[in-house]
PDB file of N, CA, C, O and CB in Angstrom:
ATOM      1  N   UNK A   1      53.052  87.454 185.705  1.00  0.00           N
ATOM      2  CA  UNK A   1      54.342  87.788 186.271  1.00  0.00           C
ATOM      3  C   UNK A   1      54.927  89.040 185.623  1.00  0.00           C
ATOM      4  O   UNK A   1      55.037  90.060 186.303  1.00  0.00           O
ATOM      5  CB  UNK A   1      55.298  86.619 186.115  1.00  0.00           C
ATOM      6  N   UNK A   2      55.272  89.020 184.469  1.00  0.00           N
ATOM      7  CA  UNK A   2      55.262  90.310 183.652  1.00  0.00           C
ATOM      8  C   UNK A   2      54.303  91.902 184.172  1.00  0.00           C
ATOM      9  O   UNK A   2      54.593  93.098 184.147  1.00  0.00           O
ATOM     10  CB  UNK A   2      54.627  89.723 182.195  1.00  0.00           C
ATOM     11  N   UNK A   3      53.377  91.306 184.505  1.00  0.00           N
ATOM     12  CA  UNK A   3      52.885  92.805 185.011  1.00  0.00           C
ATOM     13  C   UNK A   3      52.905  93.202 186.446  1.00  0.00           C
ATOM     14  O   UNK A   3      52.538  94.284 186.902  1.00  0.00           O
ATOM     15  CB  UNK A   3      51.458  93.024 184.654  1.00  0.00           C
ATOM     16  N   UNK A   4      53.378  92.193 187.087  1.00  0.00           N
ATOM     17  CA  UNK A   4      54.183  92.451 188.309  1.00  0.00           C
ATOM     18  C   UNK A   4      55.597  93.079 188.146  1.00  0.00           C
ATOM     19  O   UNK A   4      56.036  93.786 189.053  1.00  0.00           O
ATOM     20  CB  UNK A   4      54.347  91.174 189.010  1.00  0.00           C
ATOM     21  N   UNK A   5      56.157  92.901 187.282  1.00  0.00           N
ATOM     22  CA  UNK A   5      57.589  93.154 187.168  1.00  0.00           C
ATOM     23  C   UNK A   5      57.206  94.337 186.724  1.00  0.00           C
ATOM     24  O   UNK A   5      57.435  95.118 187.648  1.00  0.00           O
ATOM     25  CB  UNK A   5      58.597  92.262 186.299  1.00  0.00           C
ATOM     26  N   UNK A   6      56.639  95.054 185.607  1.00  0.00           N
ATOM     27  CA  UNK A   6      56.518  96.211 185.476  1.00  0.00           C
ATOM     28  C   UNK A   6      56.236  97.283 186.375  1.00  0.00           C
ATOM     29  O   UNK A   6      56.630  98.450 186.381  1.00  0.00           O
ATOM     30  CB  UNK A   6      55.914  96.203 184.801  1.00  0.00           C
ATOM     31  N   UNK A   7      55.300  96.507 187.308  1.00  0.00           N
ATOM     32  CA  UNK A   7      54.527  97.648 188.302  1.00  0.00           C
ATOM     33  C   UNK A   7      56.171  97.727 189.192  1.00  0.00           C
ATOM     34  O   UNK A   7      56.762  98.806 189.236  1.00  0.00           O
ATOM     35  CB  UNK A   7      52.652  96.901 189.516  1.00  0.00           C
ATOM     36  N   UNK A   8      56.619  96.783 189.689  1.00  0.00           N
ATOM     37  CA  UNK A   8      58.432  96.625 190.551  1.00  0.00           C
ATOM     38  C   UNK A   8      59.221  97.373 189.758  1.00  0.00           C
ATOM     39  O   UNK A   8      60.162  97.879 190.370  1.00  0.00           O
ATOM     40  CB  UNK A   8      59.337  94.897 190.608  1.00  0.00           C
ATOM     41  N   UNK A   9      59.165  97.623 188.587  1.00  0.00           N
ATOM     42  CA  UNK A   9      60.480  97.557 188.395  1.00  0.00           C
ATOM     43  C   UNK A   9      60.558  98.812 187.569  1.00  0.00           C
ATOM     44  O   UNK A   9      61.543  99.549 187.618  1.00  0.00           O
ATOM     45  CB  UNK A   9      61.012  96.218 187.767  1.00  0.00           C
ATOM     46  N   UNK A  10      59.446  99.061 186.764  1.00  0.00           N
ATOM     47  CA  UNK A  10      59.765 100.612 185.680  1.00  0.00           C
ATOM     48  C   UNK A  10      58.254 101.273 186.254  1.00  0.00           C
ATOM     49  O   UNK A  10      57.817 101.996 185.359  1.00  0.00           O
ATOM     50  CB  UNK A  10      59.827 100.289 183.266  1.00  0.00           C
ATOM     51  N   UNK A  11      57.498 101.261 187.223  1.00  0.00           N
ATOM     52  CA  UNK A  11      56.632 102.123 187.917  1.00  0.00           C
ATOM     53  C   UNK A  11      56.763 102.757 188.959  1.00  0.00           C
ATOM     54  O   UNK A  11      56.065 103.689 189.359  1.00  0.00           O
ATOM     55  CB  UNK A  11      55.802 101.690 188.134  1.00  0.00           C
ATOM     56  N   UNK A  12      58.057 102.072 189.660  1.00  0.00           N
ATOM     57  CA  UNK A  12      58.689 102.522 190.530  1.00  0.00           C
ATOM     58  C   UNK A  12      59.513 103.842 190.661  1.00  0.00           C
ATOM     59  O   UNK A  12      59.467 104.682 191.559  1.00  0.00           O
ATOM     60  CB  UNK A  12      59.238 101.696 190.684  1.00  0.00           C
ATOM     61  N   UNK A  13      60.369 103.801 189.399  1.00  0.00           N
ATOM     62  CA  UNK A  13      61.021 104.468 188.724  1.00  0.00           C
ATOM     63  C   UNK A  13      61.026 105.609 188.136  1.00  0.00           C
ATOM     64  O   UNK A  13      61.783 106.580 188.165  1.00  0.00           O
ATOM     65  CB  UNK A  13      61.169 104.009 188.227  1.00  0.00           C
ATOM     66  N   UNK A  14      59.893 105.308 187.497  1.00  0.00           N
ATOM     67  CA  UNK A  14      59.063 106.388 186.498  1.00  0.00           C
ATOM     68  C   UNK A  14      58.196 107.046 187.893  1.00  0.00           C
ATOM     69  O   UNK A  14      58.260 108.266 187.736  1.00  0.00           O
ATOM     70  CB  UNK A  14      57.801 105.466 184.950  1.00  0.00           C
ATOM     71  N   UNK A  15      57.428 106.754 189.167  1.00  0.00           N
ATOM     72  CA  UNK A  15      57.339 107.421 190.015  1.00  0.00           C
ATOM     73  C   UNK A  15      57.904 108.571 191.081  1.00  0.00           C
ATOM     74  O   UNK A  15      57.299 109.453 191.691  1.00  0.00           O
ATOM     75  CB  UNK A  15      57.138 106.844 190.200  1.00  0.00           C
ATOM     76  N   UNK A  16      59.298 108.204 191.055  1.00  0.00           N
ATOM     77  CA  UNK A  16      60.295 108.988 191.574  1.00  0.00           C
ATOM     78  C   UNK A  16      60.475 109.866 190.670  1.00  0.00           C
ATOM     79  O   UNK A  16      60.631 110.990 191.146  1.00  0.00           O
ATOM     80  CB  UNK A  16      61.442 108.378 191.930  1.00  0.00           C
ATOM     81  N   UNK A  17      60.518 109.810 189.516  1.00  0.00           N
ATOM     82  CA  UNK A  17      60.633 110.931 188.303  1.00  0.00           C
ATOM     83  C   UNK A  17      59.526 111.706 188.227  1.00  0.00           C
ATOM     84  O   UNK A  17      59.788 112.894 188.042  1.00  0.00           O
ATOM     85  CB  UNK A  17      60.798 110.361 186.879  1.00  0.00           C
ATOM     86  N   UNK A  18      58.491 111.463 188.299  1.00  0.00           N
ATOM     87  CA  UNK A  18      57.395 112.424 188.258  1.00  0.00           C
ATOM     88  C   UNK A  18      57.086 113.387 189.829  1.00  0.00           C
ATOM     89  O   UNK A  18      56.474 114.452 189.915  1.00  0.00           O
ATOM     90  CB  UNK A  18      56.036 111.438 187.829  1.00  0.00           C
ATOM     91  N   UNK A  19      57.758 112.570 190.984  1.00  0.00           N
ATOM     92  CA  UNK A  19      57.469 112.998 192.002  1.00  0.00           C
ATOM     93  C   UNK A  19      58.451 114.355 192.399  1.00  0.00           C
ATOM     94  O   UNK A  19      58.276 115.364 193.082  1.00  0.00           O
ATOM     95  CB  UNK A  19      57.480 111.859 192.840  1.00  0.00           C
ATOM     96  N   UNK A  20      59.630 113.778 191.545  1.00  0.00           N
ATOM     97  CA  UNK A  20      61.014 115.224 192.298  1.00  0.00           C
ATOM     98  C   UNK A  20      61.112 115.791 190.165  1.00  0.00           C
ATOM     99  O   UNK A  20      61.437 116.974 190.064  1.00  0.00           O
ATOM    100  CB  UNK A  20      63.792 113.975 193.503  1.00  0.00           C
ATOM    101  N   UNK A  21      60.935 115.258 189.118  1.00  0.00           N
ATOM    102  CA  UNK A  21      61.206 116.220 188.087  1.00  0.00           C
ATOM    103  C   UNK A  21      62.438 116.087 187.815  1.00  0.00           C
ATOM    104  O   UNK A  21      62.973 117.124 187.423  1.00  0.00           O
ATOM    105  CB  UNK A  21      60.925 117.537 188.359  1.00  0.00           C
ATOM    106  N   UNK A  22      63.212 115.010 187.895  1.00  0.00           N
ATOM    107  CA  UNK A  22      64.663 114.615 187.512  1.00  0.00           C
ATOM    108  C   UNK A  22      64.849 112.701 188.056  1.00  0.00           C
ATOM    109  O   UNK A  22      64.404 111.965 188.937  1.00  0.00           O
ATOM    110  CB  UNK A  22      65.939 115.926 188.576  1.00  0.00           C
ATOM    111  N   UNK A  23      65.809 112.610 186.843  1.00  0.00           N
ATOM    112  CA  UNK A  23      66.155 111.069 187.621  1.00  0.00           C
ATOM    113  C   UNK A  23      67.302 111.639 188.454  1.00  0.00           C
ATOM    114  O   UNK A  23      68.127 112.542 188.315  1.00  0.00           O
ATOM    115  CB  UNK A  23      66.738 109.533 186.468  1.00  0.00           C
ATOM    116  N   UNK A  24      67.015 110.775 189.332  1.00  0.00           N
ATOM    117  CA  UNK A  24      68.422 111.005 190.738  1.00  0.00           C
ATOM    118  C   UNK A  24      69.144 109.578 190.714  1.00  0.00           C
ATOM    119  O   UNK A  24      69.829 109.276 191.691  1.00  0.00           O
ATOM    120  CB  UNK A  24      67.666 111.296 192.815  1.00  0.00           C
ATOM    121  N   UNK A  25      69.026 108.709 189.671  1.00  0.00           N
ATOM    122  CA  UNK A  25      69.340 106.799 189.805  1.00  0.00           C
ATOM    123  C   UNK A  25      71.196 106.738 189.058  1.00  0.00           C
ATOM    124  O   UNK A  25      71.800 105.666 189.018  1.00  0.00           O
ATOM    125  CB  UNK A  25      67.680 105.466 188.230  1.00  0.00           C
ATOM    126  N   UNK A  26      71.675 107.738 188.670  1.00  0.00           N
ATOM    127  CA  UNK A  26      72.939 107.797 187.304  1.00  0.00           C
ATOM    128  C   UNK A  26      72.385 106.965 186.491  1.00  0.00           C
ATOM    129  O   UNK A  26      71.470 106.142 186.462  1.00  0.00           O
ATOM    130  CB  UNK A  26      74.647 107.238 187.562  1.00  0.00           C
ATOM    131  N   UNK A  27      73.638 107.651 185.472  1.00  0.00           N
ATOM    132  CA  UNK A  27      73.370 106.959 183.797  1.00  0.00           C
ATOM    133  C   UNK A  27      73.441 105.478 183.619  1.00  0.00           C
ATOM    134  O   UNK A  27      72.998 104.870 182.644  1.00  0.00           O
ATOM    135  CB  UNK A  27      74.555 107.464 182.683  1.00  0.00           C
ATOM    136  N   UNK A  28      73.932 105.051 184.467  1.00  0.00           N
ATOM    137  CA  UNK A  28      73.965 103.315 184.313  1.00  0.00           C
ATOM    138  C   UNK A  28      72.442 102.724 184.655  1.00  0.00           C
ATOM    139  O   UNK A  28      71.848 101.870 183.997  1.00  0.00           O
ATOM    140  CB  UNK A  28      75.205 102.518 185.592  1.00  0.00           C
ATOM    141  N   UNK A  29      71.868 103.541 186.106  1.00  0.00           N
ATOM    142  CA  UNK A  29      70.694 102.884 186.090  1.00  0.00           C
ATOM    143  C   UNK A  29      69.593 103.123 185.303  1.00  0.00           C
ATOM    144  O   UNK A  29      68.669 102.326 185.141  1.00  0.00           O
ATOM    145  CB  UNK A  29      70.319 102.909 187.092  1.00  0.00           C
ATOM    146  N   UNK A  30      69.732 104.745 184.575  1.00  0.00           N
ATOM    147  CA  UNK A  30      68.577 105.111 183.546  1.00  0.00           C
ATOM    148  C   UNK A  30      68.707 103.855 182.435  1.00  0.00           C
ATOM    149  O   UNK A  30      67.627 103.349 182.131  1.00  0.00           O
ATOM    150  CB  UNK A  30      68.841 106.823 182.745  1.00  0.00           C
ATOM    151  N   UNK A  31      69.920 103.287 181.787  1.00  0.00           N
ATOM    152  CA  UNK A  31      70.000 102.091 181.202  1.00  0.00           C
ATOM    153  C   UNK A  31      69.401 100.852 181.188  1.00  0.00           C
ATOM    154  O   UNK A  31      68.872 100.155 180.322  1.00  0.00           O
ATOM    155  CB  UNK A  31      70.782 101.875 181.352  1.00  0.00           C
ATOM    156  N   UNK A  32      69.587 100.769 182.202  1.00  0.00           N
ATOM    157  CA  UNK A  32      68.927  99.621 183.113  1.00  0.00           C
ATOM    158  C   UNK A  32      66.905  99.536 182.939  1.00  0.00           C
ATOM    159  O   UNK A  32      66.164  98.710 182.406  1.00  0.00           O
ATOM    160  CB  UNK A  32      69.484 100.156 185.045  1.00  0.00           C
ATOM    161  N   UNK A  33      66.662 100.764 183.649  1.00  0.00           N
ATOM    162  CA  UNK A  33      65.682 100.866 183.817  1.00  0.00           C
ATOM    163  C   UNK A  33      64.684 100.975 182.332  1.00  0.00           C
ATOM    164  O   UNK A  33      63.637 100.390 182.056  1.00  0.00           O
ATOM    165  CB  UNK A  33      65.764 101.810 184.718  1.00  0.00           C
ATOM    166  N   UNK A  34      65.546 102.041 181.489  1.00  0.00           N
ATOM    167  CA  UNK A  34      64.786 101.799 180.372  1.00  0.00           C
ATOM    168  C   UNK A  34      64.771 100.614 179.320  1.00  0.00           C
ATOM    169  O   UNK A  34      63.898 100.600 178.453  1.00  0.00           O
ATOM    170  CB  UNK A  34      64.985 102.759 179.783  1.00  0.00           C
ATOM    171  N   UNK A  35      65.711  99.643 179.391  1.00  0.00           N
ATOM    172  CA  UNK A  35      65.766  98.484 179.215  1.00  0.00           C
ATOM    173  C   UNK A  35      64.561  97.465 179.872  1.00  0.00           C
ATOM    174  O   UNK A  35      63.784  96.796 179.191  1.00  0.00           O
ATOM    175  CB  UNK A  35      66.997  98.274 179.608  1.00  0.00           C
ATOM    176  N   UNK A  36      64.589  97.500 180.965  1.00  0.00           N
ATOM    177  CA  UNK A  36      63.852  96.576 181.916  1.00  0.00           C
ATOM    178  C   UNK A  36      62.439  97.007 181.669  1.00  0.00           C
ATOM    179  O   UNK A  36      61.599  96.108 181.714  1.00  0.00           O
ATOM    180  CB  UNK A  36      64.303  96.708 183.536  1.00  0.00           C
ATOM    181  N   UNK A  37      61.988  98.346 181.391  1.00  0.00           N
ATOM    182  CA  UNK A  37      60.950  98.854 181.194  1.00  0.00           C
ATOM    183  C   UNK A  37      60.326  98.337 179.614  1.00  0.00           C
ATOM    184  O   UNK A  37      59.327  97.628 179.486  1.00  0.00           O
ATOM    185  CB  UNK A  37      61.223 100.305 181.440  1.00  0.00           C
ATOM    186  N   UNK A  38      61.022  98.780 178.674  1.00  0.00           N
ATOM    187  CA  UNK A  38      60.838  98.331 177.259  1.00  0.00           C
ATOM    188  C   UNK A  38      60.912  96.975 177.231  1.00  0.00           C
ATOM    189  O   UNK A  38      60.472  96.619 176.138  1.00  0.00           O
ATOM    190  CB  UNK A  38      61.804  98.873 176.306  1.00  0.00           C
ATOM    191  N   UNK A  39      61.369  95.696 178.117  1.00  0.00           N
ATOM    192  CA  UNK A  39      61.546  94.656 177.956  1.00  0.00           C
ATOM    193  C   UNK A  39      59.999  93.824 179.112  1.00  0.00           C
ATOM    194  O   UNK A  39      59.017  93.225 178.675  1.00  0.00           O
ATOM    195  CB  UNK A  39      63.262  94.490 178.264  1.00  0.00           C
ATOM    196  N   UNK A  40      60.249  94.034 180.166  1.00  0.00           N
ATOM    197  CA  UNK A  40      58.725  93.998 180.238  1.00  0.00           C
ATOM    198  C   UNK A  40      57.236  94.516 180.155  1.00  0.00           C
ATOM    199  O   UNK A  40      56.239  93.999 180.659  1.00  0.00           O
ATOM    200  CB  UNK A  40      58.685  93.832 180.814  1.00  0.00           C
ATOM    201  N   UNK A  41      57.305  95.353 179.602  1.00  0.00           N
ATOM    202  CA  UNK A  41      56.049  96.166 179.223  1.00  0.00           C
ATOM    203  C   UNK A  41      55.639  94.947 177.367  1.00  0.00           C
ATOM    204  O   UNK A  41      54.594  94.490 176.902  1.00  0.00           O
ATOM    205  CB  UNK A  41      56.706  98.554 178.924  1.00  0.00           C
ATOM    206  N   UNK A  42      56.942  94.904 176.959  1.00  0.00           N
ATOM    207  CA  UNK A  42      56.361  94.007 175.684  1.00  0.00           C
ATOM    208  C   UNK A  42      56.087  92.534 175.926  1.00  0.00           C
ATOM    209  O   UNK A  42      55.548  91.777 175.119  1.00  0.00           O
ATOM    210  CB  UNK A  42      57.399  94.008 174.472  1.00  0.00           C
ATOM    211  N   UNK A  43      56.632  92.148 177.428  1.00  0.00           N
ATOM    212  CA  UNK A  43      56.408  91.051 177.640  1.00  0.00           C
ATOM    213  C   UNK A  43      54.726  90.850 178.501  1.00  0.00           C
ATOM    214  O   UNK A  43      54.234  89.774 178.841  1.00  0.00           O
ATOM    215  CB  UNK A  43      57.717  90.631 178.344  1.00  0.00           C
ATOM    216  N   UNK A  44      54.220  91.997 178.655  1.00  0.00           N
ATOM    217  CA  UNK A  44      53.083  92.272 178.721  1.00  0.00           C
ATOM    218  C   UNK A  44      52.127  91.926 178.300  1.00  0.00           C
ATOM    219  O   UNK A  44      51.131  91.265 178.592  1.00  0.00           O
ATOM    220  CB  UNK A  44      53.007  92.931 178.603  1.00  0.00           C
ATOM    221  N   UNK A  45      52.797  92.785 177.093  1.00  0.00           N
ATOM    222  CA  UNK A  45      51.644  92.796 175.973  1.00  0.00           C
ATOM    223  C   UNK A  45      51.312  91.849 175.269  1.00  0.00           C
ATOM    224  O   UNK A  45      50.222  91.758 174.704  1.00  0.00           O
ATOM    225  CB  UNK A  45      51.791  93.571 175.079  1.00  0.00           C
ATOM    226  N   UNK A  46      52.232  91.019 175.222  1.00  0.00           N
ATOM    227  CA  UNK A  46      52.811  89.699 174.136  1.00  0.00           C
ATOM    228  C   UNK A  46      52.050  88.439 175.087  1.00  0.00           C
ATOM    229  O   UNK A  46      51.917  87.348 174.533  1.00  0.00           O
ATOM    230  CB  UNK A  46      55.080  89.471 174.016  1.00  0.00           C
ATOM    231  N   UNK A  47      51.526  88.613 176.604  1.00  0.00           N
ATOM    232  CA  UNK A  47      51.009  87.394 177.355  1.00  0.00           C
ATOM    233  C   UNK A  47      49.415  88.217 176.986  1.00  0.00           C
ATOM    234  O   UNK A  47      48.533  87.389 176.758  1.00  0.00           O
ATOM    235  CB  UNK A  47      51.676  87.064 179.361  1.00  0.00           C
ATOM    236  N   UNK A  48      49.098  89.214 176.928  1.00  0.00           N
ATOM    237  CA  UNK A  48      47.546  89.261 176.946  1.00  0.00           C
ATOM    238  C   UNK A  48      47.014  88.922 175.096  1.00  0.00           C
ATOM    239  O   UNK A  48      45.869  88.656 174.729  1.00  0.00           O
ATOM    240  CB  UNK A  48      46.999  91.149 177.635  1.00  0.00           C
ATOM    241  N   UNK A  49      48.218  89.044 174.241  1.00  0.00           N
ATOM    242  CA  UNK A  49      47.747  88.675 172.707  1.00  0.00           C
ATOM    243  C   UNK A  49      47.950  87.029 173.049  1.00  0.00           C
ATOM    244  O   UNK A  49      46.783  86.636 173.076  1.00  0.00           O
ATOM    245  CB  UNK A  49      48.914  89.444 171.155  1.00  0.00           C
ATOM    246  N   UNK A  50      48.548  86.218 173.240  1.00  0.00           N
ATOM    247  CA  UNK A  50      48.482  84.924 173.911  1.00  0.00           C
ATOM    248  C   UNK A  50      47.144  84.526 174.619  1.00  0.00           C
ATOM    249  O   UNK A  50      46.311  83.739 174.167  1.00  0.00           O
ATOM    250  CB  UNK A  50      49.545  84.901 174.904  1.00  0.00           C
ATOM    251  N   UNK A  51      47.068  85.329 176.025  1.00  0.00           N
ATOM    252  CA  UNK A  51      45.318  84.673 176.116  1.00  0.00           C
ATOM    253  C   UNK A  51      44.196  85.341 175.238  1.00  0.00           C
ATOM    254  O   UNK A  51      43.039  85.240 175.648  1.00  0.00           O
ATOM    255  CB  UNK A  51      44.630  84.893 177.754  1.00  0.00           C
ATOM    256  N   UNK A  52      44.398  85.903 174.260  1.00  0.00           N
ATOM    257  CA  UNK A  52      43.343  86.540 173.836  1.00  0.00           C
ATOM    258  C   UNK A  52      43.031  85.144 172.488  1.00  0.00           C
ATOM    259  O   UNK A  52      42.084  84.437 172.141  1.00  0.00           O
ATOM    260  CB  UNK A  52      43.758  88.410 173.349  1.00  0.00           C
ATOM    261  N   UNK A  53      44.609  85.370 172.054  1.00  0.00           N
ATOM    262  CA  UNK A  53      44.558  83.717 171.185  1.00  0.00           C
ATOM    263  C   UNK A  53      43.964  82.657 171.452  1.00  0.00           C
ATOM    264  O   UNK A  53      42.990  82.289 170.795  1.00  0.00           O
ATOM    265  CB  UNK A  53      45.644  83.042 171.087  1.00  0.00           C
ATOM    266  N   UNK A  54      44.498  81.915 172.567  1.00  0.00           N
ATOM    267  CA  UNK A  54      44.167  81.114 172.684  1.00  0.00           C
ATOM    268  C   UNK A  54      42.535  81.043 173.477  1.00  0.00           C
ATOM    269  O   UNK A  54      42.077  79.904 173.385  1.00  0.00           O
ATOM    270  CB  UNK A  54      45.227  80.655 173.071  1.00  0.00           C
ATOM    271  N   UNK A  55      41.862  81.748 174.010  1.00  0.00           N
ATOM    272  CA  UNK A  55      40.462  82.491 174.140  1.00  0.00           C
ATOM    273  C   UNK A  55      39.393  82.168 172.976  1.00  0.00           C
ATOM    274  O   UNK A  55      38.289  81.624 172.969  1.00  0.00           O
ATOM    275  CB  UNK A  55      40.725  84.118 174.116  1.00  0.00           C
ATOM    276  N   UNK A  56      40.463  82.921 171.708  1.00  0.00           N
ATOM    277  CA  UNK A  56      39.573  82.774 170.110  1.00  0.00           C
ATOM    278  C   UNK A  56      39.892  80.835 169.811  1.00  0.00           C
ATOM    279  O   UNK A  56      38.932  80.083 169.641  1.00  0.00           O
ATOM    280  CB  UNK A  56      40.675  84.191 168.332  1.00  0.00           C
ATOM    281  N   UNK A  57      40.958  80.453 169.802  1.00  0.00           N
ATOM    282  CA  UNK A  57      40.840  79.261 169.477  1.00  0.00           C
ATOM    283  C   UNK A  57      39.998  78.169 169.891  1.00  0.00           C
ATOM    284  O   UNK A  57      39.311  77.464 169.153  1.00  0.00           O
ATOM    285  CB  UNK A  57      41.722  78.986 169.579  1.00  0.00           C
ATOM    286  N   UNK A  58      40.145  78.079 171.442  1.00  0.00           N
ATOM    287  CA  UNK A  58      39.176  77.222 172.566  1.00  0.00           C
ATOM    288  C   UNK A  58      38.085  77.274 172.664  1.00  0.00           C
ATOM    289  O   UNK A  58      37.398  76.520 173.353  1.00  0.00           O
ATOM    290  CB  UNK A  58      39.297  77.368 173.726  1.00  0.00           C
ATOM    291  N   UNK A  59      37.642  78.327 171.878  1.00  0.00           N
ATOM    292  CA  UNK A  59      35.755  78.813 172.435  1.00  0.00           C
ATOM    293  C   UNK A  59      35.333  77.945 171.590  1.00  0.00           C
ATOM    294  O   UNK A  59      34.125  77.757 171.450  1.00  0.00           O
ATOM    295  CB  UNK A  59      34.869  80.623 172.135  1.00  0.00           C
TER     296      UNK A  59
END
């Protein structure tokens, strides 16, 4: 779920920025976004060290 939300929610984002070379969203949503971005991108990372754990434990 986490890497669904990333691809929705801060790839989206970060696409429009690379496509025109400015955010066009105001300062409230750059907030937002870089929040939401830094918050699931670690929630990411934090589910693949989880199956990697529990992977090493179960085998």
């Amino acid at each position: 779920m986490a890497d669904i939300m990333v691809a929705m929610m801060a790839m989206t984002f970060n696409f429009s920025v690379q496509l025109t070379g400015s955010w066009k969203f105001g300062s409230f949503m750059c907030d937002v976004w870089n929040s939401l971005d830094v918050y699931f991108s670690t929630a990411s990372i934090l589910h693949l060290c989880c199956i990697s754990v529990d992977r090493y434990v179960n085998d």
